[in-house]
TIPAPA-971649 format. One record per residue (C-alpha): residue in one letter; x, y, z. Coordinates in steps of 0.5 Angstrom, whole numbers, plus 500, padded with zeros to 3 digits. Example, Ala and Ser with C-alpha at 12.3 -4.5 7.8 and 13.67 -1.06 7.14 Angstrom:
2
A525491516;S527498514;
! end
This chain:
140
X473470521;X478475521;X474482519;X480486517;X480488509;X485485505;X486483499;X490476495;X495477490;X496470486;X503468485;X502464479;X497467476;X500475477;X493478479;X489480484;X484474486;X477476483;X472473488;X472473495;X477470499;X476470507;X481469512;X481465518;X482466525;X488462525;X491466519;X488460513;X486463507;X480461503;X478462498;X469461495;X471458488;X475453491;X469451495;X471454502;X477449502;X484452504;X489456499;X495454499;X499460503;X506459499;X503461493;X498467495;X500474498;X494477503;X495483504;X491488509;X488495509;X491501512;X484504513;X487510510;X485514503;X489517498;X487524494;X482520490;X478517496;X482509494;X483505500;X491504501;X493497502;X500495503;X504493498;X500500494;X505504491;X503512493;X505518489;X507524494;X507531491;X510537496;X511543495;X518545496;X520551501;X526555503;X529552509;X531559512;X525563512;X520557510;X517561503;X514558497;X519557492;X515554486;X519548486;X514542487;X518535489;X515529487;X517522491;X514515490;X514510496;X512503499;X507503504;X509497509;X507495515;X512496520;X512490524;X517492530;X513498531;X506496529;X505501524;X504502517;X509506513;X512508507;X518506504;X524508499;X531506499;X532502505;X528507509;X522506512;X518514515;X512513518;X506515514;X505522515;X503520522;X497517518;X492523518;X487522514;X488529512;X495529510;X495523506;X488527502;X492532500;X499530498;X498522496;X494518491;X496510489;X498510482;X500503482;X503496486;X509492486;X506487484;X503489477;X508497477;X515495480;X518500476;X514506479;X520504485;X526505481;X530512480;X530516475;X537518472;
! end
């Protein structure tokens, strides 16, 4: 059995699984209130943790939507100017790389070099793309 966490998004019944789940070696999902029997993967969705916590102490997992707040500094002499800019994201992993990551507008950046210190500084979950799309969309 594979050790790694990970959660299941239920398709048809947009939620979370609530009861454990396990996943096979060979990538099987089961589920226990189906007596061990095999899920079908069509209509579930695992997805893994990163191993990394936002500023609240909440294990990241892929498919997470994390809310980045920076403090904006002056390019020329790198001084504080007050302004706070605040960016939301995608975490993903990147399959080519073999790396987790954000996303935004097409653009997958790696996860601040996926250092606990600056993700409990900058980022906190607030929400999914499952259950919060919205969260993803551009404000005018």
């Amino acid at each position: 059995m594979n050790r790694s966490k990970f959660r299941v998004w239920c398709k048809n019944r947009n939620e979370w699984e609530s009861d454990p789940c396990w996943l096979s070696d060979d990538g099987q999902l089961y589920h226990f209130r189906h007596s061990f029997m095999p899920l079908k993967p069509d209509g579930h969705i695992v997805v893994f943790c990163t191993g990394l916590k936002d500023k609240n102490g909440k294990l990241i997992y892929e498919s997470d939507i994390l809310q980045s707040r920076s403090e904006i500094r002056t390019i020329l002499d790198n001084r504080l100017t007050g302004k706070v800019a605040v960016t939301n994201y995608e975490v993903r992993w990147e399959v080519e790389e073999g790396r987790w990551g954000r996303y935004r507008k097409e653009r997958f950046e790696l996860l601040t070099g996926l250092k606990q210190e600056f993700m409990t500084k900058w980022y906190k979950i607030i929400g999914n793309i499952y259950e919060n799309p919205e969260l993803l969309e551009e404000k005018p």
